[in-house]
Each structure stands twice: as C-alpha cells, then as structure tokens.
C-alpha positions as CSV (number, residue, x, y, z in Angstrom):
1,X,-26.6,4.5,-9.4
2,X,-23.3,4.2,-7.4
3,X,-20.0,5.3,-9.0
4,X,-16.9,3.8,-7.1
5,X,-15.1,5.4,-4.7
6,X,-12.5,7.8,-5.2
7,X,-9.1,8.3,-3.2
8,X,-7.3,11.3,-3.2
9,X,-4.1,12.3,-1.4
10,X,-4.1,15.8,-0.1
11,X,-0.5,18.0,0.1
12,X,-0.5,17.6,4.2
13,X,-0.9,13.6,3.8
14,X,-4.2,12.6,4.6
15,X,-6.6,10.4,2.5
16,X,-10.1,11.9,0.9
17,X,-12.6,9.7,0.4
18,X,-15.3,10.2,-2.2
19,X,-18.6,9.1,-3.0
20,X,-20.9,10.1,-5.7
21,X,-24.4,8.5,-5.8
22,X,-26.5,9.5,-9.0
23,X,-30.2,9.6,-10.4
24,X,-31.7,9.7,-7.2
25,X,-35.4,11.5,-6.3
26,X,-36.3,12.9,-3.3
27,X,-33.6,14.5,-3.0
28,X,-33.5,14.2,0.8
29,X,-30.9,11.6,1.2
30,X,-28.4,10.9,4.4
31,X,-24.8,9.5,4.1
32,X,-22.4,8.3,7.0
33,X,-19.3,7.5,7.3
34,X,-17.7,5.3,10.0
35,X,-14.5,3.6,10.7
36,X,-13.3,0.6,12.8
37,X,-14.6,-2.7,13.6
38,X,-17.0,-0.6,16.3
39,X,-17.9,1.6,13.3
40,X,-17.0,4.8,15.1
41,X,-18.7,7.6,13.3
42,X,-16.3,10.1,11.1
43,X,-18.5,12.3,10.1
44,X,-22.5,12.6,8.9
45,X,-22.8,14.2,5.5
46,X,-25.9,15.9,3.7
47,X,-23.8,17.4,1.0
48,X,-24.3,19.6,-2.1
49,X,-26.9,18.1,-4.5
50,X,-27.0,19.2,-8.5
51,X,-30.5,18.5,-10.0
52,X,-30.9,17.5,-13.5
53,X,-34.8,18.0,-13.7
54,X,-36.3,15.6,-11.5
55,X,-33.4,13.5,-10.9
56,X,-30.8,14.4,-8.3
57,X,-27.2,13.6,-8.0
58,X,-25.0,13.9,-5.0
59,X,-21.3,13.8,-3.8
60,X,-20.1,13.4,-0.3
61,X,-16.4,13.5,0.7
62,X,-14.8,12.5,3.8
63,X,-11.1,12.9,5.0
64,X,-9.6,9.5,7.2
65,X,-8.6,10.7,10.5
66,X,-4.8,9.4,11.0
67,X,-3.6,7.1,11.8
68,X,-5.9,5.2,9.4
69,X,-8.5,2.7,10.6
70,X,-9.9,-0.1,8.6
71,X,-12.6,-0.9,7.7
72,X,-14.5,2.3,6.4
73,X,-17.9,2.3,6.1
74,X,-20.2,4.6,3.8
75,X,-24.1,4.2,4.2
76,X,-26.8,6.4,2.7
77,X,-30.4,6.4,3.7
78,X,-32.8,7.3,1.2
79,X,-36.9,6.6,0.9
80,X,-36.2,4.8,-2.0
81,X,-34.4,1.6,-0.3
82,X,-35.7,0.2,3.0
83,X,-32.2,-1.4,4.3
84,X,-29.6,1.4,4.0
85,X,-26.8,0.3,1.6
86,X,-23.1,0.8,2.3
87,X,-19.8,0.1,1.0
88,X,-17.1,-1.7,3.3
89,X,-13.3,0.3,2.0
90,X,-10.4,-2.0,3.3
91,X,-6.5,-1.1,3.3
92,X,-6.3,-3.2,-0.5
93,X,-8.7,-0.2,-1.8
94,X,-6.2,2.3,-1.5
95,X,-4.7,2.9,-5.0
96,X,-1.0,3.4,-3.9
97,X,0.4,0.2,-4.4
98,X,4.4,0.0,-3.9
99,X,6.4,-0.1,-7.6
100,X,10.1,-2.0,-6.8
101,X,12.3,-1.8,-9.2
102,X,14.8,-4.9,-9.9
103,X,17.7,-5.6,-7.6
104,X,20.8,-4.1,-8.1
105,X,24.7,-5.2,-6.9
106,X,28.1,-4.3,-7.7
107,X,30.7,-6.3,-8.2
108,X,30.5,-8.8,-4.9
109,X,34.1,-9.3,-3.7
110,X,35.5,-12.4,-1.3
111,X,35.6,-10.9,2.3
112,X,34.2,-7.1,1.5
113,X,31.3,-5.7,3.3
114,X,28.8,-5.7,-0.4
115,X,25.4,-4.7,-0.5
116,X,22.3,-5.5,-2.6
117,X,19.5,-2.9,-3.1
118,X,16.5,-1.8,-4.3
119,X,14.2,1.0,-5.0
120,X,10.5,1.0,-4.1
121,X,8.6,3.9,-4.6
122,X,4.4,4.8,-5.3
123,X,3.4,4.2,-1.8
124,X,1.4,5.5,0.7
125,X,0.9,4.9,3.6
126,X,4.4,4.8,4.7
127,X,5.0,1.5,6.0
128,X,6.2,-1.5,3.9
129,X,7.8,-4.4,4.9
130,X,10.5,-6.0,3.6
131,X,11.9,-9.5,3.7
132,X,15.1,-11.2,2.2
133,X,15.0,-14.5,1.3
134,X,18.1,-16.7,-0.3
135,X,19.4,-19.9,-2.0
136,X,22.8,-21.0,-2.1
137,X,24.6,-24.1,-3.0
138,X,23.3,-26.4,-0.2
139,X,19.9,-25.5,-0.4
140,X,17.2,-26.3,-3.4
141,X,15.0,-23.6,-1.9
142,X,14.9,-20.1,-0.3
143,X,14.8,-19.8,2.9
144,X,14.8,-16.3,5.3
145,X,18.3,-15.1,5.6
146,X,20.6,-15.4,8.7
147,X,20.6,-12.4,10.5
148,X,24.0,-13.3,12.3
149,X,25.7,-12.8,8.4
150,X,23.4,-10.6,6.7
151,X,21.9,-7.0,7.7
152,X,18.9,-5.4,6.6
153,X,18.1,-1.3,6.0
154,X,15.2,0.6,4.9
155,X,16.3,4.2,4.2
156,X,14.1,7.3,5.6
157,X,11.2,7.5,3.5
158,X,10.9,10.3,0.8
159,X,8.1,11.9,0.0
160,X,7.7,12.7,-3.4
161,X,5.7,15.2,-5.7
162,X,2.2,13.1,-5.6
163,X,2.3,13.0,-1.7
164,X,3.4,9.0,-1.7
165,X,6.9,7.7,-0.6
166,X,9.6,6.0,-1.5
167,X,13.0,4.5,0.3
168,X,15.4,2.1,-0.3
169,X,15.7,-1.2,0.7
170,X,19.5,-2.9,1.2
171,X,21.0,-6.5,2.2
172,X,24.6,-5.8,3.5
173,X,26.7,-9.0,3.7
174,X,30.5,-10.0,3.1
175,X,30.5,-12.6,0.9
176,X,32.4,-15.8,1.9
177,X,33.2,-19.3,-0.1
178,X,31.5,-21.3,-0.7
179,X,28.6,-20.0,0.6
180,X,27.7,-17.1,-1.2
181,X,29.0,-18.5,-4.2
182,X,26.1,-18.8,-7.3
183,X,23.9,-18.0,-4.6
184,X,20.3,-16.4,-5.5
185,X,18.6,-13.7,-3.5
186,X,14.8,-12.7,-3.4
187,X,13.6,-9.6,-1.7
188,X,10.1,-9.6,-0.7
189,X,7.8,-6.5,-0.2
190,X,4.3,-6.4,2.1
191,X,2.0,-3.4,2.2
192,X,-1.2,-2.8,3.3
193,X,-2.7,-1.9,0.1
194,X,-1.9,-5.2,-1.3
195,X,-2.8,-8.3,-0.6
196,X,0.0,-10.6,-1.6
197,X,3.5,-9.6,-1.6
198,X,5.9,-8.9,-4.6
199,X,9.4,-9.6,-4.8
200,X,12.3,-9.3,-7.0
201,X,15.0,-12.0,-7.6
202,X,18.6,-11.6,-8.4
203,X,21.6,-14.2,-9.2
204,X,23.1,-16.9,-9.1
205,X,25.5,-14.4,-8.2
206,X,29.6,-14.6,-9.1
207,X,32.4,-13.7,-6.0
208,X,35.2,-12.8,-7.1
C-alpha cells in the first residue's frame, strides 16, 4: 500500500520529500528518486524498515536539490511487482499555495500619485507573478493595464515563521477624468504550485 507523499519545508528552505510504502514482504526493496525530464538521479535509498511480523513497512525521504526541477520521480523495485511503479511530483503538488487577501485603496484623489495593494502570503517557492488588469468607462471588459500610466511593485519577499513567503503587491497610478472614474481593477496572481491563477477585484472606484 502507497500512502501519498508528504512535503515538508525545512528551517534553511529546501523541500523534503517523503514516501512511505506499507505491508510489503521481502523486505528487500529499492527506491529512487530522480528529477528532470532526463530523470537525473537524486539519490538511491534503501531506508529504515519497521517489521510488523511478516509484513514490512518502509519510509524513504529525499531533500530537492535547489533550484527545484520538475518533474520528480520516485520508483521502488520490489519481487513482488515485475514493472517498477513510480509516482511523477509536479510543481502543482507542492502544498504552498499563495493566500491574497482582497485589494485595498485609500481615498483615490484627481491628479495624486494613489496606489492599490495587496497582500499575498503562504508561498513557497518564492516566485509569483502578478498581473493587473482594468475596466473603465469605455471598455465592457478588462484588459492588461497601460504601463505608460500605471506602475507595478512587488515588495522584497518575507519569510515568515513556517519557512514560506510573503510580499506585497501594489498598482501606483494618478488618477485622471474620466478615465479612472468608476473604473474596476483586477489583480491576477500565477504560481507554480497552482495551476490556474487567482485574482482579486476592486471598484468601480470613486475620484474625488
């Protein structure tokens, strides 16, 4: 029996790996672990085994060499099955998917440098992307923002007491009429743990 496997995030930020395989006789049994589309080896394991009468349980851990490389293989060889299994670990399988909270802004006033923000925090690794989208007036849609008008910043990312990150992410703009007026903003957030994006919406906002 195959348990799923684990992640773990150690204090100096790399990822462990476990697998724990169960009910198992012999007890002679071999586990790899490999990374990359070439499958380049991490590390061979033959690791502690607790019996339980004549059935055997084992657990194998492996920590990713940085900077990570997906896929991750795990295969075990065993008498019992002729064709190795294994288990294929993408970027989605990591368990630190970014939390964002909703958008904040102040009071936006006519022809003052403003700025919208937002927190996101829980991930790891450290690299998110972020995208602002808007709608205003003359538009039924969102569309990407116009980088001539509207800067974005991601602050320094913090590392926090579980070993993931978090940073803030801010649109500055100064708000003109009419066409920041009741306009609608979206920010959208990428990681490599997930496999859509999220986003958070704010507006129609009010200049005054």
């Amino acid at each position: 029996m195959t348990e799923p496997v684990r992640f773990s995030l150690s204090d100096s930020g790399e990822v462990k790996c476990s697998l724990t395989l169960k009910r198992f006789y012999p007890p002679d049994i071999k586990i790899r672990w490999s990374a990359g589309e070439s499958q380049t080896k991490i590390m061979d394991s033959q690791p502690a085994q607790s019996a339980d009468g004549e059935i055997f349980d084992v657990t194998s851990v492996c920590t990713l060499p940085r900077p990570l490389c997906f896929p991750v293989y795990v295969t075990w060889e065993h008498q019992s099955v002729k064709e190795p299994p294994s288990i294929i670990l993408n970027p989605s399988d990591l368990p630190w998917h970014p939390q964002i909270e909703e958008l904040n802004s102040p009071d936006l006033k006519l022809n003052t440098e403003s700025k919208i923000q937002v927190r996101i925090s829980g991930y790891f690794p450290e690299d998110p992307t972020v995208e602002w989208c808007k709608m205003g007036m003359e538009t039924d849609r969102f569309l990407a923002v116009d980088n001539n008008k509207y800067r974005t910043e991601i602050s320094e990312h913090q590392r926090q007491s579980d070993n993931t990150y978090s940073c803030t992410a801010s649109l500055l703009f100064t708000p003109t009429l009419p066409e920041d007026q009741r306009s609608e903003f979206i920010c959208r957030v990428q990681h490599p743990c997930m496999e859509q994006y999220i986003e958070r919406r704010i507006g129609p906002l009010q200049i005054t």
